[in-house]
Steps between C-alpha positions, in 0.01 A plus 500: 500500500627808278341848563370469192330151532336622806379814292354278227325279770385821706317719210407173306286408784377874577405537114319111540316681777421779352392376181285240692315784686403678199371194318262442823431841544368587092212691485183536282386849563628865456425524916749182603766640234466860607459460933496092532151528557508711830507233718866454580537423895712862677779280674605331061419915401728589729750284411441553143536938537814388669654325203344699247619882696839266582637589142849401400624841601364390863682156546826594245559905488397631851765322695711556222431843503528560887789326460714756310291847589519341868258778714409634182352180372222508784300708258387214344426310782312778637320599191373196387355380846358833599329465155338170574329631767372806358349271253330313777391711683404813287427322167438097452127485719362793283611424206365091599160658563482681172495170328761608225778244437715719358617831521391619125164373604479734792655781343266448203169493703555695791636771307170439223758512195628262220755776448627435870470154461705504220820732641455260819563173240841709356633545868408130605645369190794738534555435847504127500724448196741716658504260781492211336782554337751469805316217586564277228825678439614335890327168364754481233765568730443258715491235237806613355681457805374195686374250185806656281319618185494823364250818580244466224471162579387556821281759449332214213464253785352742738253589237415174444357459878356806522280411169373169635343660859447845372271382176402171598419606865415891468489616848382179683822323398712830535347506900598153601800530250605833766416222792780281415747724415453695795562217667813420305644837552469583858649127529757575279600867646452386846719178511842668382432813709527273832736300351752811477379651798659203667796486299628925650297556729399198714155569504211305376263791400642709240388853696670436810802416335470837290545633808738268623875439576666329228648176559835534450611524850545880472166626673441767238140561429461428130369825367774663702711218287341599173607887627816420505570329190280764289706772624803303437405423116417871400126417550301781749435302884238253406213620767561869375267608218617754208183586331320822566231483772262633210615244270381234777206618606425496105615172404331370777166635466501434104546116622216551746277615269596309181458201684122588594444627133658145353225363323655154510404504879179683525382209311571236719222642753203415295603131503323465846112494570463811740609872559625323895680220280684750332661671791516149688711386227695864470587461828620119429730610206681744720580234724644272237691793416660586752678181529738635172469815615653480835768261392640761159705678707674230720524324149680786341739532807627177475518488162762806461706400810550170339553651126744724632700244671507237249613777236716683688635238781479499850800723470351737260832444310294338204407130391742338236258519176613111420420405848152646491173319630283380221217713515741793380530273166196356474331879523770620237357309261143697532683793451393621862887545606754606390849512617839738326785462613581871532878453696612124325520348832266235443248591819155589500429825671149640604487889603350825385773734429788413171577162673183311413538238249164359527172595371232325610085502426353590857219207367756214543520563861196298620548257253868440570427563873514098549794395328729757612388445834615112377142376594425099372389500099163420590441831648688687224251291250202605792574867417463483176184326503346776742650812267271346210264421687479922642519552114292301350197579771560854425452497122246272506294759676598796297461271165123499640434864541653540130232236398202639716601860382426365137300295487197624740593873523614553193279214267172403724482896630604727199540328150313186503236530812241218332762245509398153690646402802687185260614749299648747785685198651632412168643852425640495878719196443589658155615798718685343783647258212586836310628642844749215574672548119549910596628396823735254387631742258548765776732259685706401223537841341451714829433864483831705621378554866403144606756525796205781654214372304295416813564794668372701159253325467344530893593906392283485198176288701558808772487749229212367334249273714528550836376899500223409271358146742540726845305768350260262321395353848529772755396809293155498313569828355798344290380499125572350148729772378693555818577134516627498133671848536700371811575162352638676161714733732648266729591231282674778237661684773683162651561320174641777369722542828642135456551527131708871533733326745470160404427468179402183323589378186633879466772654707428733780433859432655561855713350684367324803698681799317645808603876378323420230188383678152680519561576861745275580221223427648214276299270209402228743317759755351735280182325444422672793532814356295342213203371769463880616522640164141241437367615830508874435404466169214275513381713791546843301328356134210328723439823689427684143324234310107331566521243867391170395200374505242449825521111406863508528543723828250283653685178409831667637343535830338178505855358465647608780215382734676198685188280385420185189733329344509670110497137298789568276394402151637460127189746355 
């Protein structure tokens, strides 16, 4: 069968599945829709963090993007796993105990202010819109290229799906949704991997043969390999990194720390009965994690060795553009590559300096990885199945927190607190429903810095949400107005950052070269900057204004006594 038909049959069935789930899974109360009741089992929470932390910038960028920084791509990998543990260990059991399902609800009454409440719904809503929209921006993509119809389309179809589980099934269907597609995407990350480990390297497992001969007969070691050819192209030796060791260590820790401020996540842990479940299924998620993790950069490896030699020939003398494998054409058409002819001779030539005559998205990589690696079409199709299902598991969950923010922080808590339970879970599927229109919107018309909207948006949950929940649980003496003051601060400072050098819809009132950097730090790691800017000022206005009150001290304490379970409730 065609890649295509095997694409059709793949996601047809996935979408069956995942439709099915959510019409078992519907719920009839605010507490099902909002944590699936509490009583999901650790080992499924586990495996639904995984898919829902698993993003599409996971299982389609990072590979991608270790792919062309090479050493300086391990940021990523580094952040965003560092972060998951922070979250487990420093933030998910307390937060569990509390017995607030979301984080506006624990800003909003640990910090004894509607006004809090209220700045915490902004960043939530903020925050998870700028995330979603890379996410359904790579659904749209993926459509485009493997079911051959254009962008908007896709995104149409992927809101579609996410509709039916994320109304219908609130977060009950979203949980066991996150089951199946983890499922589907370790399979579908996992199965290519090995088969192109095979292919250079010999090896079965895709980290020994990272560090592995290649199987060419010429003993070479294949980063030494991918060495050689990067120097050869212009490009800087590809286990040599060229960012600043500030820029790093910021990048890295605003990934950290984003992650354990993503409110997406924090959410997942009050989907289990008990403070132990919690961690139990913490710990769980990081194992299911690590599977994609630990594979990315043997992934990316292959990936450029064999882009380089298909574009460029074994010879490096260049691959006749009429003779060129069909995945060169067949991405062409998405508008993903793109070759000129710069000298007339007719060859396709990939390198850095003025003889590249290729540009090509780093997000392709992954998603190309199988059929330039000339794997059978039902693994190409298998890889397309897992990207959406990464996607669609990680809007689904952000779609939710954009409900919950509205609905029950914003509606039951602030504007409309006499409203019946009916009523609450009406205006919640009116909000998710609301939620998957914005979204949709946000991948067909993207904002100008989708290609680092994930890594913006982890800056901005740093800046904003992470100072404000580590203080809220481990310092009693952290007020109202410090927690408002450093929110305020941090989220200005870093959005203000991104928007100088980035710009949005507006162009850049800088332009975005290290020299030009607040101490050498760049957009993606200054939400660092952003988290201490929060911390100091949160701890200055709280040391000049009223502490809270005794109530709340005492319940601060009371949380971080390794005791109960805190039921985690809709009121």
């Amino acid at each position: 069968m065609s890649v295509q038909t095997w694409t059709y049959l793949m996601v047809g069935l996935t979408f069956a599945l995942y439709i099915g789930i959510a019409f078992w899974a519907r719920v009839g109360s605010t507490k099902d829709f909002y944590v699936a009741g509490g009583g999901v089992h650790p080992i499924a929470n586990g495996m639904a963090t995984a898919a829902d932390w698993m993003s599409a910038a996971s299982f389609i960028s990072m590979a991608g993007l270790i792919s062309f920084m090479g050493y300086d791509g391990a940021v990523y990998l580094l952040g965003w796993t560092g972060g998951y543990v922070l979250l487990a260990l420093l933030l998910a059991p307390y937060l569990r105990k509390f017995g607030k399902f979301t984080v506006p609800d624990f800003v909003g009454d640990r910090y004894y202010s509607d006004a809090a409440r209220l700045v915490a719904v902004v960043c939530a809503v903020f925050i998870s819109f700028t995330y979603v929209a890379g996410q359904m921006r790579g659904v749209g993509i993926v459509f485009s290229r493997f079911l051959e119809v254009d962008i908007t389309t896709g995104v149409i179809l992927g809101m579609c799906i996410v509709f039916f589980y994320a109304v219908v099934g609130g977060m009950k269907g979203i949980t066991y949704t996150q089951v199946a597609q983890y499922c589907v995407l370790i399979f579908a990350y996992l199965v290519p991997a090995i088969f192109i480990s095979i292919l250079v390297t010999g090896h079965f497992l895709p980290q020994l043969g990272f560090g592995g001969t290649v199987s060419d007969g010429s003993g070479m070691y294949l980063l030494d390999k991918l060495d050689g050819l990067s120097t050869q192209l212009g490009f800087a030796p590809y286990t040599d990194g060229s960012k600043s060791m500030a820029d790093v260590f910021c990048i890295t820790l605003a990934l950290m720390v984003g992650t354990a401020g993503l409110p997406h996540v924090i959410v997942r842990f009050f989907t289990v009965p008990k403070v132990k479940d919690a961690r139990t299924s913490a710990g769980w998620a990081l194992l299911f994690i690590s599977f994609l993790y630990l594979t990315a950069p043997a992934v990316a490896a292959f990936a450029r060795v064999n882009m380089i030699e298909t574009i460029n020939g074994k010879d490096m003398q260049g691959t006749e553009y009429v003779n060129s494998p069909q995945w060169i054409k067949s991405w062409e058409k998405t508008g993903l590559i793109k070759w000129e002819d710069k000298n007339g001779d007719g060859r396709m030539f990939y390198a850095k300096d003025d003889r590249n005559e290729m540009t090509i998205d780093r997000d392709i990589m992954v998603l190309a990885n199988p059929e330039i690696a000339q794997l059978p079409n039902w693994v190409i199709a298998l890889i397309a199945a897992g990207a959406l299902a990464a996607a669609l598991s990680t809007a689904a969950g952000l779609l939710m927190v954009i409900s919950s923010a509205l609905s029950h922080d914003l509606l039951k808590k602030v504007v409309m607190p006499n409203i019946t339970e009916k009523q609450e879970l009406l205006y919640a599927r009116i909000g998710a429903a609301g939620a998957v229109i914005v979204a949709g919107l946000l991948g067909i018309y993207p904002p100008g810095f989708v290609a680092e909207v994930v890594a913006f948006a982890f800056g901005l949950a740093a800046a904003s949400f992470f100072p404000i929940i580590i203080m809220g649980v481990f310092n009693k003496r952290m007020n109202k107005e410090g927690a408002i003051a450093g929110m305020v601060a941090g989220l200005a400072f870093t959005m203000g950052y991104i928007l100088y050098f980035k710009g949005v819809f507006i162009t850049p009132l800088a332009e975005n070269k290290p020299e030009n950097w607040l101490f050498g730090i760049s957009p993606e790691g200054i939400g660092s900057v952003g988290m201490l800017i929060n911390f100091v000022v949160a701890w200055a206005v709280s040391k000049m204004t009223p502490a809270p009150p005794e109530h709340v001290q005492h319940l601060v304490e009371e949380i971080r006594v390794p005791r109960g379970a805190g039921a985690a409730s809709a009121h």
